[in-house]
KEGU-535319 format. One record per residue (C-alpha): x, y, z; residue in one letter; residue number from 1. Coordinates in steps of 0.001 Angstrom, whole numbers. Example, Ala and Ser with C-alpha at 12.3 -4.5 7.8 and 13.67 -1.06 7.14 Angstrom:
2
(node (12300,-4500,7800),"a",1)
(node (13670,-1060,7140),"s",2)
END
This chain:
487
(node (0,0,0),"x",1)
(node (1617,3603,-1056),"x",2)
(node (1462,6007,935),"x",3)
(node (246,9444,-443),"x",4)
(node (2885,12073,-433),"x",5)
(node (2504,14901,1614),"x",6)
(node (2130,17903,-598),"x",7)
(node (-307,15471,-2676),"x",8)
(node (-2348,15456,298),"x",9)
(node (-2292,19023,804),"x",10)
(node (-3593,19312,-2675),"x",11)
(node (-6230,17000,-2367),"x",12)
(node (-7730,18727,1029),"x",13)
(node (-7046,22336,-5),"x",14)
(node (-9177,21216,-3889),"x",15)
(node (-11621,19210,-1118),"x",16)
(node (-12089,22090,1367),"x",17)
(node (-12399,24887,-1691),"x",18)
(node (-14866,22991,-3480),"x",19)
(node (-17209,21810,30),"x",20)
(node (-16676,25139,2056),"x",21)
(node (-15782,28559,-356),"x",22)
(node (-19462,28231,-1465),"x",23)
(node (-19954,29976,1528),"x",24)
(node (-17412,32484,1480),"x",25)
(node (-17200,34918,-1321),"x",26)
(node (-18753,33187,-4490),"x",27)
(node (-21944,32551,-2511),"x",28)
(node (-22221,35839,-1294),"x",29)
(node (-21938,37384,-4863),"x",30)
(node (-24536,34624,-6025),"x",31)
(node (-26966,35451,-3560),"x",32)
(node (-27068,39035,-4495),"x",33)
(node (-26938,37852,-8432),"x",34)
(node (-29354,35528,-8789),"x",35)
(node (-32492,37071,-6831),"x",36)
(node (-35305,36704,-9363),"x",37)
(node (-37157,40056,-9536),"x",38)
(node (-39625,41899,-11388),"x",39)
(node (-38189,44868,-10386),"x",40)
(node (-34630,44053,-10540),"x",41)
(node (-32191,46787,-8600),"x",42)
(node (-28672,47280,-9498),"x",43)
(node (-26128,44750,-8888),"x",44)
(node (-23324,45209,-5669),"x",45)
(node (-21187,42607,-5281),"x",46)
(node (-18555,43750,-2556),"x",47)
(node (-19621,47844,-3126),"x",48)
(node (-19081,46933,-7247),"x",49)
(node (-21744,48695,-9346),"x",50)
(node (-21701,48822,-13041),"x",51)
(node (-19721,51620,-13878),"x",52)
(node (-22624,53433,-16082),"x",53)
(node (-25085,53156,-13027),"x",54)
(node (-27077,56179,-12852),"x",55)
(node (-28697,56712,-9451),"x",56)
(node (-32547,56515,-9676),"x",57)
(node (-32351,55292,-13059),"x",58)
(node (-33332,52203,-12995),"x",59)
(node (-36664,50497,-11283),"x",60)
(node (-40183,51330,-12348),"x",61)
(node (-40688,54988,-12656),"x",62)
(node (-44969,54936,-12404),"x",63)
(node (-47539,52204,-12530),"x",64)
(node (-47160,49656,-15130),"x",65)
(node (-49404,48493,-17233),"x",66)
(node (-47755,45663,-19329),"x",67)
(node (-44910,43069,-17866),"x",68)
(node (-43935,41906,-21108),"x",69)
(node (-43230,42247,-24581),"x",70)
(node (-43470,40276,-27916),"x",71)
(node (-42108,41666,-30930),"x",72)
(node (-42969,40614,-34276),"x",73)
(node (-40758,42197,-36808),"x",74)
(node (-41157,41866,-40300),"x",75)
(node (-37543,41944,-41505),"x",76)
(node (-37646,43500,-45002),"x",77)
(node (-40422,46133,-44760),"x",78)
(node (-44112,44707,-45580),"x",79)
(node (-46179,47262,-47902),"x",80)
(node (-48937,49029,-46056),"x",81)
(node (-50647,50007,-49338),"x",82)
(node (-51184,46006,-49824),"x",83)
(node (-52455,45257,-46270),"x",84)
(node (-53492,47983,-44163),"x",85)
(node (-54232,51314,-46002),"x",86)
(node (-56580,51290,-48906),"x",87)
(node (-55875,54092,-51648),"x",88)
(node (-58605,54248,-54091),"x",89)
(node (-57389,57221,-55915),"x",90)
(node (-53727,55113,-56460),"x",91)
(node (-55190,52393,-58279),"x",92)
(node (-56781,55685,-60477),"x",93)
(node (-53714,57090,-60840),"x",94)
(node (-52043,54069,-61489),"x",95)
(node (-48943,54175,-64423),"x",96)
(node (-48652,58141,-64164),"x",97)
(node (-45448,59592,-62670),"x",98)
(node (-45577,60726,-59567),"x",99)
(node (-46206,64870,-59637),"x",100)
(node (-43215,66688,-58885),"x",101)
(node (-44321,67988,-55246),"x",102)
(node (-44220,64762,-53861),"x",103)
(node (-40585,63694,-54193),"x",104)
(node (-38490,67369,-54486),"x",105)
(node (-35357,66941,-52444),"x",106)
(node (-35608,63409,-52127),"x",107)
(node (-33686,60476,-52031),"x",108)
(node (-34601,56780,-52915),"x",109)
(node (-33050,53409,-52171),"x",110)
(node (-33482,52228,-55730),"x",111)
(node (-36042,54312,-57905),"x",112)
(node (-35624,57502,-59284),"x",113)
(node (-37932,60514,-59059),"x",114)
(node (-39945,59924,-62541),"x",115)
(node (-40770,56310,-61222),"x",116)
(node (-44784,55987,-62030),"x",117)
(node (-47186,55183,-59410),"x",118)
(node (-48274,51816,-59103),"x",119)
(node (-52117,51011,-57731),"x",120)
(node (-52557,47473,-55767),"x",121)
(node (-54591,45115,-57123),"x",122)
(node (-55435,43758,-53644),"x",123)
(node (-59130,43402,-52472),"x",124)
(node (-59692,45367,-48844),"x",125)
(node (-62942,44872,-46818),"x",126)
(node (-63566,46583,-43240),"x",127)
(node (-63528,44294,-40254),"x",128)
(node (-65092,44126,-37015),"x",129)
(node (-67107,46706,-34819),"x",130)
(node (-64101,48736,-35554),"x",131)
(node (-64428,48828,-39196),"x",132)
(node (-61123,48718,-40222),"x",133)
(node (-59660,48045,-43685),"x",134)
(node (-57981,45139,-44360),"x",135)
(node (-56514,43259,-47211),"x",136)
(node (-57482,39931,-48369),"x",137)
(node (-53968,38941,-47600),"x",138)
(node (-54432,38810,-44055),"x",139)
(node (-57753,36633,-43173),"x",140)
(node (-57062,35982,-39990),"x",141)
(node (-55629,39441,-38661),"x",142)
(node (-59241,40695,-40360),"x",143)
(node (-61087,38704,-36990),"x",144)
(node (-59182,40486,-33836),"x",145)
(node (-59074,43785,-35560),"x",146)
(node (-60978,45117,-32533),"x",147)
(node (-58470,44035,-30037),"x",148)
(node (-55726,45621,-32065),"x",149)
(node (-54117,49363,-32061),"x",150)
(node (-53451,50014,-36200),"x",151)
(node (-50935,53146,-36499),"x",152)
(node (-51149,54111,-40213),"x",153)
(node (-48661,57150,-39732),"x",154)
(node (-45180,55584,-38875),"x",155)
(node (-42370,57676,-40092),"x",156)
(node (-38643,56942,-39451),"x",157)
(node (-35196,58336,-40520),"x",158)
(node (-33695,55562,-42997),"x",159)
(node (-34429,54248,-45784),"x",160)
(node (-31603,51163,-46186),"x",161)
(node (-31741,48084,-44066),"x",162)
(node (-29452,47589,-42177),"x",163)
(node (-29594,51266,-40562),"x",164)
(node (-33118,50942,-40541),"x",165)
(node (-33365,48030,-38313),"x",166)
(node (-30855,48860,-36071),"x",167)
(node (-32751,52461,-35694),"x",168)
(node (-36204,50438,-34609),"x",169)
(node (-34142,48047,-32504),"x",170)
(node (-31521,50502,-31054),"x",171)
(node (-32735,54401,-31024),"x",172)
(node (-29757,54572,-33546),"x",173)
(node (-28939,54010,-37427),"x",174)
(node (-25406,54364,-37752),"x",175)
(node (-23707,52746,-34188),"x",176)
(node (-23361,49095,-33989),"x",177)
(node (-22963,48682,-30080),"x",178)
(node (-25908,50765,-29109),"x",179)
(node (-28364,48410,-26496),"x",180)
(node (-31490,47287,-28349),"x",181)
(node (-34621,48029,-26889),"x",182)
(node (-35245,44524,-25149),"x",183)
(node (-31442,44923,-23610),"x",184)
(node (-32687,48346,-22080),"x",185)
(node (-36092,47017,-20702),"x",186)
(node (-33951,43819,-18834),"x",187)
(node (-31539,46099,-17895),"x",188)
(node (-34170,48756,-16608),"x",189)
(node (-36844,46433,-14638),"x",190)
(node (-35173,43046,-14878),"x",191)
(node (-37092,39753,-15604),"x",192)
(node (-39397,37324,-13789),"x",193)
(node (-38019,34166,-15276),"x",194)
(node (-35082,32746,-12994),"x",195)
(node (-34227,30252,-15740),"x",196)
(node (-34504,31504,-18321),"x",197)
(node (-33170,34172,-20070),"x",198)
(node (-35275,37694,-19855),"x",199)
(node (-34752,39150,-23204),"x",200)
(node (-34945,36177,-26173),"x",201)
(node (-34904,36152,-30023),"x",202)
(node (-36594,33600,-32245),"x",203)
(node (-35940,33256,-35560),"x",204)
(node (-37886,32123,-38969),"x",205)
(node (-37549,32200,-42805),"x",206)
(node (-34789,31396,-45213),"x",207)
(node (-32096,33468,-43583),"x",208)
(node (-31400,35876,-40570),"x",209)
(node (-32242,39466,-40820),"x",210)
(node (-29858,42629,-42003),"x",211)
(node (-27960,43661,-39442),"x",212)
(node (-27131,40393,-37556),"x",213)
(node (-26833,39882,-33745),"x",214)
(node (-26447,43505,-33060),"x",215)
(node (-30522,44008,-33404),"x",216)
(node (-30303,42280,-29742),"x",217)
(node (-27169,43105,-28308),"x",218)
(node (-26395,44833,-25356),"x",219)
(node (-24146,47233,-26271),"x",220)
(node (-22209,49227,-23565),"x",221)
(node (-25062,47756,-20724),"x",222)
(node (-23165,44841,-19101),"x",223)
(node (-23854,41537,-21463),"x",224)
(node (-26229,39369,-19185),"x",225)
(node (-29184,42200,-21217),"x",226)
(node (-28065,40878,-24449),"x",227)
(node (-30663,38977,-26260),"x",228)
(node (-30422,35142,-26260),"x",229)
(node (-31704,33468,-29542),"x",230)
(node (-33635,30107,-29004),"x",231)
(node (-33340,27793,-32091),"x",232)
(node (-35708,25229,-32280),"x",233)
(node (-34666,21105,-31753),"x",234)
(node (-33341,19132,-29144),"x",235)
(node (-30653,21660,-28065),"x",236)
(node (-32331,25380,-28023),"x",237)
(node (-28807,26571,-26923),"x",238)
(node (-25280,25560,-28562),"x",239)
(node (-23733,24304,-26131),"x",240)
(node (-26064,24538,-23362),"x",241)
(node (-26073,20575,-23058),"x",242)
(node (-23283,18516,-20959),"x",243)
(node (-20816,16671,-22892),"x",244)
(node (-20488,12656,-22122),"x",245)
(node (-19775,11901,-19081),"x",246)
(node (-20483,15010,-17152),"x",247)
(node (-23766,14230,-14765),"x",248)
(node (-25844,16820,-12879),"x",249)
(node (-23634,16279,-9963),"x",250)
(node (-20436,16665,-11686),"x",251)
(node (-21913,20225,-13400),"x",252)
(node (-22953,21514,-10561),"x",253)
(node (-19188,21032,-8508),"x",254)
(node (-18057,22649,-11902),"x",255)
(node (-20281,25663,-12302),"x",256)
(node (-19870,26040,-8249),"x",257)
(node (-15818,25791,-8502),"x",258)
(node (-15909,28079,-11293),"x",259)
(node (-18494,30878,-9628),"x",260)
(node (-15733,30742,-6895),"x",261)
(node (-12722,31705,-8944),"x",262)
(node (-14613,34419,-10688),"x",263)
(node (-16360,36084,-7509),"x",264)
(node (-12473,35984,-5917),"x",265)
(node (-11606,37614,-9198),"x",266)
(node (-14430,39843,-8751),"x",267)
(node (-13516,41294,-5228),"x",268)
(node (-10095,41734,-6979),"x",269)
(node (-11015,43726,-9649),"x",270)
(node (-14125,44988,-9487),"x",271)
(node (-14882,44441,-13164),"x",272)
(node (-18653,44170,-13372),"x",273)
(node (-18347,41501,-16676),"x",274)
(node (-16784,39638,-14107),"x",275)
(node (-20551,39362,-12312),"x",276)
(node (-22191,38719,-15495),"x",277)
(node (-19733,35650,-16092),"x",278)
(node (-21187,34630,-12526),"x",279)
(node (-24801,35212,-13898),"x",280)
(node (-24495,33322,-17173),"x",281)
(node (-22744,30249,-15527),"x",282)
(node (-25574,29608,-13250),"x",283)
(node (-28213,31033,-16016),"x",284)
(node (-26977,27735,-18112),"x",285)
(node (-26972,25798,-15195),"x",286)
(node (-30987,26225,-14788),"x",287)
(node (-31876,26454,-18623),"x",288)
(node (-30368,22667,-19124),"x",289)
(node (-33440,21984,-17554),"x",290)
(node (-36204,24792,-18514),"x",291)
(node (-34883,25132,-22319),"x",292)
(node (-35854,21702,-23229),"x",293)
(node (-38690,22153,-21074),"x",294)
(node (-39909,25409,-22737),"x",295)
(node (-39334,24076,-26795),"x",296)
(node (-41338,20760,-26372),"x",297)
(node (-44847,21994,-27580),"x",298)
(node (-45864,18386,-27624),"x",299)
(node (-47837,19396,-23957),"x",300)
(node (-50095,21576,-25676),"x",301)
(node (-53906,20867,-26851),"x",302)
(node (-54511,20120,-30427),"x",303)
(node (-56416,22771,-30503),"x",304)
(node (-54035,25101,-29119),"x",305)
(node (-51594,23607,-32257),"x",306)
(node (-54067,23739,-34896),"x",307)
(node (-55285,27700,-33479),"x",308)
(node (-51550,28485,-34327),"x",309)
(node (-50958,26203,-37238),"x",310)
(node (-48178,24790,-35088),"x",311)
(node (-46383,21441,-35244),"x",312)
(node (-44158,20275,-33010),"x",313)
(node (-40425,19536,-33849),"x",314)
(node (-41095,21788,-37286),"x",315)
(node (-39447,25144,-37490),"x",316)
(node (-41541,27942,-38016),"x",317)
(node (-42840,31177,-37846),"x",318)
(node (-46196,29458,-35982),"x",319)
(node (-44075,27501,-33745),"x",320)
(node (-42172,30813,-32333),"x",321)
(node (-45051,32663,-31902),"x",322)
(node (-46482,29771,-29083),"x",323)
(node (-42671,29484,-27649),"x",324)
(node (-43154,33109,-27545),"x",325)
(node (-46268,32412,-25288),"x",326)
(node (-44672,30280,-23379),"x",327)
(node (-42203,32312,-22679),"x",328)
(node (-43533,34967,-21236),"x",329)
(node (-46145,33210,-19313),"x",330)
(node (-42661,31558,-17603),"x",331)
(node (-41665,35416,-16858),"x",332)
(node (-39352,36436,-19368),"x",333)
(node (-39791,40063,-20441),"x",334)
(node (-38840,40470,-23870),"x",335)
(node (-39451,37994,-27025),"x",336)
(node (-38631,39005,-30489),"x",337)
(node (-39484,37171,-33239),"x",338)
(node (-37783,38098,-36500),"x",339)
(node (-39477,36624,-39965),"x",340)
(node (-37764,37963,-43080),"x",341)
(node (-37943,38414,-46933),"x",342)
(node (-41077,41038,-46593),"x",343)
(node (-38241,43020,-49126),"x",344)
(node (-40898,43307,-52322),"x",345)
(node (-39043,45169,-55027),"x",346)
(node (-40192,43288,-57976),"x",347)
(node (-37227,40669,-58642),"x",348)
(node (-38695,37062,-59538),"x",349)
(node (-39301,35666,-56133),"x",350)
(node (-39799,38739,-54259),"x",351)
(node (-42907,40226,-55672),"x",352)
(node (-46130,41699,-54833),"x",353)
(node (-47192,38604,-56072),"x",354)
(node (-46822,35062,-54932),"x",355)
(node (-43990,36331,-52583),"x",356)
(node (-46117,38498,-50716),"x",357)
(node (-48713,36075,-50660),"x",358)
(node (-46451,33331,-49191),"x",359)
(node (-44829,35958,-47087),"x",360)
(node (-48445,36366,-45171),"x",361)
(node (-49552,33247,-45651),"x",362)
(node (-46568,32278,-43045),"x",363)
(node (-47347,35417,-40247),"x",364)
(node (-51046,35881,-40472),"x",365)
(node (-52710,32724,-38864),"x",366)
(node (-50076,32238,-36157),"x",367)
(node (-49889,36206,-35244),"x",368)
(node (-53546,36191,-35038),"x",369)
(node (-53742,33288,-32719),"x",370)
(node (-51276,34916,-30985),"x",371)
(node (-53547,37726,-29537),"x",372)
(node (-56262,36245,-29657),"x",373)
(node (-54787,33246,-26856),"x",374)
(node (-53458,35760,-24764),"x",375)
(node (-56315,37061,-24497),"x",376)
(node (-58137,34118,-23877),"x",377)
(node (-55686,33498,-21255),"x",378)
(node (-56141,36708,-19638),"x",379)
(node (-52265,37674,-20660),"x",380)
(node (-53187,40181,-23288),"x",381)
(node (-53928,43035,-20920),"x",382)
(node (-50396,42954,-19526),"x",383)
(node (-48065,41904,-22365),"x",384)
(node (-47615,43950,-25156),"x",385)
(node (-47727,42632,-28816),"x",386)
(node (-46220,44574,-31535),"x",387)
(node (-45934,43629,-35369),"x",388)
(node (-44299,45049,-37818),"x",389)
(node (-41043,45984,-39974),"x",390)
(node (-38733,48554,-40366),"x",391)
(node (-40387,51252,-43058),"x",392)
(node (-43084,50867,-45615),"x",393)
(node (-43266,50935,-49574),"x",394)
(node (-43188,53451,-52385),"x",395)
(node (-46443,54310,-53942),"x",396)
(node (-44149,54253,-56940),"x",397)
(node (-43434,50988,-58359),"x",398)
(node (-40500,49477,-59636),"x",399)
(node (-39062,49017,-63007),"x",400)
(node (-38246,45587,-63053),"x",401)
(node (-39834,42317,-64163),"x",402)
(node (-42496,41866,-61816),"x",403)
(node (-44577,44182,-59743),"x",404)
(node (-42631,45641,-56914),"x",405)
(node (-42490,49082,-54624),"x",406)
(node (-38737,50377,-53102),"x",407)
(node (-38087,51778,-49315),"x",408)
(node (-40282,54137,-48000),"x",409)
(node (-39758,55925,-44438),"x",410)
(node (-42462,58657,-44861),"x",411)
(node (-45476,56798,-43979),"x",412)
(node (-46209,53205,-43038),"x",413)
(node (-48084,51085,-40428),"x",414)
(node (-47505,48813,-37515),"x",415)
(node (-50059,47483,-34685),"x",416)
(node (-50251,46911,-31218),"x",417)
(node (-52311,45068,-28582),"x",418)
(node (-52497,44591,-25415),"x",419)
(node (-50668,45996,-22429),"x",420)
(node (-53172,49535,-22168),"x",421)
(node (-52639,49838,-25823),"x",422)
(node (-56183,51021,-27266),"x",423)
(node (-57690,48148,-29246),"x",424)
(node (-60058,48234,-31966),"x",425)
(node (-58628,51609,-33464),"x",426)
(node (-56757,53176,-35969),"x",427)
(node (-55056,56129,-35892),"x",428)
(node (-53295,58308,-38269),"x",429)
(node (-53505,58990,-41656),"x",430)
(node (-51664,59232,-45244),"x",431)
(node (-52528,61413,-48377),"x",432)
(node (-54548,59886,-51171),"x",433)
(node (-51627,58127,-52408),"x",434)
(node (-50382,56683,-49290),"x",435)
(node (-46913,58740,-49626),"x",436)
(node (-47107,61398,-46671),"x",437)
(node (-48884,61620,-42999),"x",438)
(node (-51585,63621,-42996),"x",439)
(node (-52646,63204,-39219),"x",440)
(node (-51187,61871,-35889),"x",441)
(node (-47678,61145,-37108),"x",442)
(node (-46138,58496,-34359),"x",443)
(node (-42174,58394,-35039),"x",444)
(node (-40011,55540,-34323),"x",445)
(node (-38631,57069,-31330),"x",446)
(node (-42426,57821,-30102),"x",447)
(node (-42756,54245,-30281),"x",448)
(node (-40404,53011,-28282),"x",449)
(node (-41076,55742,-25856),"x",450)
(node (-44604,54653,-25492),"x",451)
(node (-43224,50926,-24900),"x",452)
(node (-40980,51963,-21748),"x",453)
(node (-43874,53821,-20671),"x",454)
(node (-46518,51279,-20532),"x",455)
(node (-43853,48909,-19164),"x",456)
(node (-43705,51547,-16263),"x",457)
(node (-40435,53076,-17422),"x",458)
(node (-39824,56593,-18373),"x",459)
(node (-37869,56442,-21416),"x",460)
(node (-36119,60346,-20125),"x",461)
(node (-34951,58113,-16856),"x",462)
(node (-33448,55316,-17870),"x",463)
(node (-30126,56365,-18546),"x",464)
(node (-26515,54554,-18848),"x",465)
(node (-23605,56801,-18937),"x",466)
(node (-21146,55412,-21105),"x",467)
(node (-17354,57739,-22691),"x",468)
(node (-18955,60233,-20490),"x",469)
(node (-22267,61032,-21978),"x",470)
(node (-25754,59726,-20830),"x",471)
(node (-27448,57438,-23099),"x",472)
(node (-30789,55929,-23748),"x",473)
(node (-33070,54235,-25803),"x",474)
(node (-34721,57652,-27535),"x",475)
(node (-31490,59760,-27776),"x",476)
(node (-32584,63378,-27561),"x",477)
(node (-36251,62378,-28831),"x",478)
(node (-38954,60845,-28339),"x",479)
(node (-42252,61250,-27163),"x",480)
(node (-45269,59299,-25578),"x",481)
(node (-47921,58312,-28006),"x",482)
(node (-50733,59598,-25703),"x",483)
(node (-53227,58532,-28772),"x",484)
(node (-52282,55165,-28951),"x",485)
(node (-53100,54420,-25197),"x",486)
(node (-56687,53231,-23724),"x",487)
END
């Protein structure tokens, strides 16, 4: 029988007594202040460390909430309004004359030029519900909970490629990759509910991801545990979330517990507050081996639930993120956006006002629908916010190319809401008889957002991050609340 040497022996208690008895030193003490689910999450101090844009009072709920939650539908590409939501008669009379003059002095396309002619749909509108609102024959299901949606016909925004454009909706800015998006603000500003799982998360559908990448959910300069976490559907939601062969519950836990340790000593070294969110997103993982598979199995839900949706479990879809997204908030996270792309209709074969379009809806318009209208069945819809929607609109002016198509359009264009003390069964704002210009009750990208923070209890003014010495938020310098758009 050998006899272990004696610094071998050392090694083996000092490892033994780290791993049984430091979880009650510093690493627990940083956990226990990092990993208190709250709705109304307060700034993290981990021995006197506070993130280092922390602006006193900014944070918290600044007035009575009425929403919890977000979902975001975005429409990655820019859906026409003048094919869905806003009827223009006199268009479709106008239809193959160029544009008059007044209209487009001074301005600047993505693709046309200023002689393009105008181009009338050829889609069928009815109105819909008590409400009476127009709708296209594109979007038979939207048509039955008009009256529990918020239409906003006068959009306007500042950028007319993209890219910029997205970012702008997402971030409060068109030009600066690394500006927080607005899900990374709203975690950052009132935390989550979920405790595992993540509180701001991206889902994904179509043939590709949309322009502008990860930075449409990133944190930017707020400390990374706000970033968005895309979800991709299967048997592992998260690369790399699962444990390799081997490695048992036990075993993971002793890891993610020895590893906490290291990196809450190396916190109350250095005070670096990335160090914290390390903490955060090691036991995060921890939980979501469990809740993530948990969370993506829709097989628990009613047929009737699936076929309301057009859902089917185990296929990836536009249908199936819009239940996850459900899900997910009913399990406390705060923010869910779901991106769907190719809603870019210039006029290129396979991305027409045509069959493109008509697939394009075809994929969004049953699922979003259901979307609202079990929420509200649930009695969710009055606290969680649904938006839908893309970046900017379409040209009145069609395209020159081999099939019928419109270019970018930031004048005028529409989005809806429901839910969360947005006013249902209304429309407001207006465009001019060719759908190119407001006319009435313009609502700006930056009043939109505003009006987001604000029924989420935030003031969009307060919640500030100082960051290279100047305050930041969501709106910038603008920004307004949408006073019309509110019950």
């Amino acid at each position: 029988m050998s006899v272990p040497r004696s610094h071998d022996l050392l090694r083996d208690l000092t490892r033994r007594h780290f791993f049984q008895d430091c979880r009650v030193g510093v690493g627990a003490m940083a956990l226990a202040s990092l990993m208190q689910p709250s709705a109304n999450a307060k700034p993290t101090s981990v021995e006197g460390t506070l993130p280092p844009g922390f602006v006193t009072g900014s944070r918290g709920l600044h007035h009575a909430p009425k929403a919890k939650a977000v979902i975001f539908m975005f429409m990655a590409g820019g859906p026409s309004p003048l094919e869905l939501f806003d009827d223009k008669p006199k268009l479709r009379e106008l239809h193959g004359q160029v544009i008059p003059e007044s209209y487009v002095a001074g301005k600047r396309f993505a693709f046309i030029k200023r002689d393009a002619k105008l181009l009338g749909s050829v889609r069928k509108f009815g109105k819909h519900g008590q409400c009476g609102a127009d709708v296209s024959e594109l979007l038979p299901h939207f048509s039955q909970i008009v009256d529990d949606v918020c239409i906003v016909k006068s959009m306007a925004t500042d950028v007319f490629n993209h890219g910029p454009a997205k970012l702008f909706v997402n971030t409060g800015s068109p030009q600066f990759m690394g500006r927080p998006s607005m899900g990374a603000w709203v975690a950052y500003g009132i935390g989550s509910e979920a405790d595992d799982l993540p509180g701001f998360v991206v889902l994904q559908s179509g043939p590709r991801g949309p322009r502008g990448g990860a930075p449409l959910w990133a944190s930017g300069f707020l400390p990374t545990n706000y970033q968005g976490v895309p979800l991709r559907s299967g048997k592992e939601p998260i690369l790399n979330l699962s444990n390799p062969p081997g490695i048992n519950a036990d075993r993971q836990r002793e890891f993610i517990g020895a590893v906490n340790d290291l990196n809450a000593l190396h916190l109350g070294e250095q005070h670096d507050p990335e160090i914290a969110t390390r903490i955060a997103q090691y036991e995060m993982a921890y939980r979501m081996q469990t809740s993530a598979p948990e969370l993506m199995d829709l097989s628990g839900e009613t047929q009737a639930t699936l076929d309301q949706y057009g859902a089917t479990p185990g296929k990836p879809s536009f249908a199936n993120n819009c239940l996850l997204a459900r899900r997910l908030v009913e399990r406390g996270s705060r923010f869910v956006q779901l991106y769907h792309t190719d809603w870019d209709h210039h006029g290129n074969p396979g991305t027409e006002l045509g069959k493109s379009l008509d697939d394009r809806c075809k994929e969004v318009d049953q699922a979003s629908a259901a979307l609202v209208a079990d929420l509200k069945q649930r009695g969710m819809l009055d606290e969680t916010i649904v938006v839908w929607g893309g970046e900017f609109g379409r040209t009145p002016q069609g395209e020159p190319r081999d099939l019928m198509g419109r270019d970018h359009h930031i004048e005028a264009y529409t989005m809806w809401m429901a839910g969360g003390g947005f006013k249902a069964g209304t429309t407001i704002g207006e465009t001019d008889e060719i759908g190119y210009y407001t006319v009435k009750d313009k609502v700006h990208v930056h009043d939109l957002q505003a009006t987001i923070l604000h029924q989420l209890g935030i003031d969009h003014l307060q919640l500030v991050y100082k960051f290279q010495g100047r305050n930041y938020r969501l709106t910038d310098v603008h920004g307004e609340v949408a006073t019309k758009l509110l019950a």
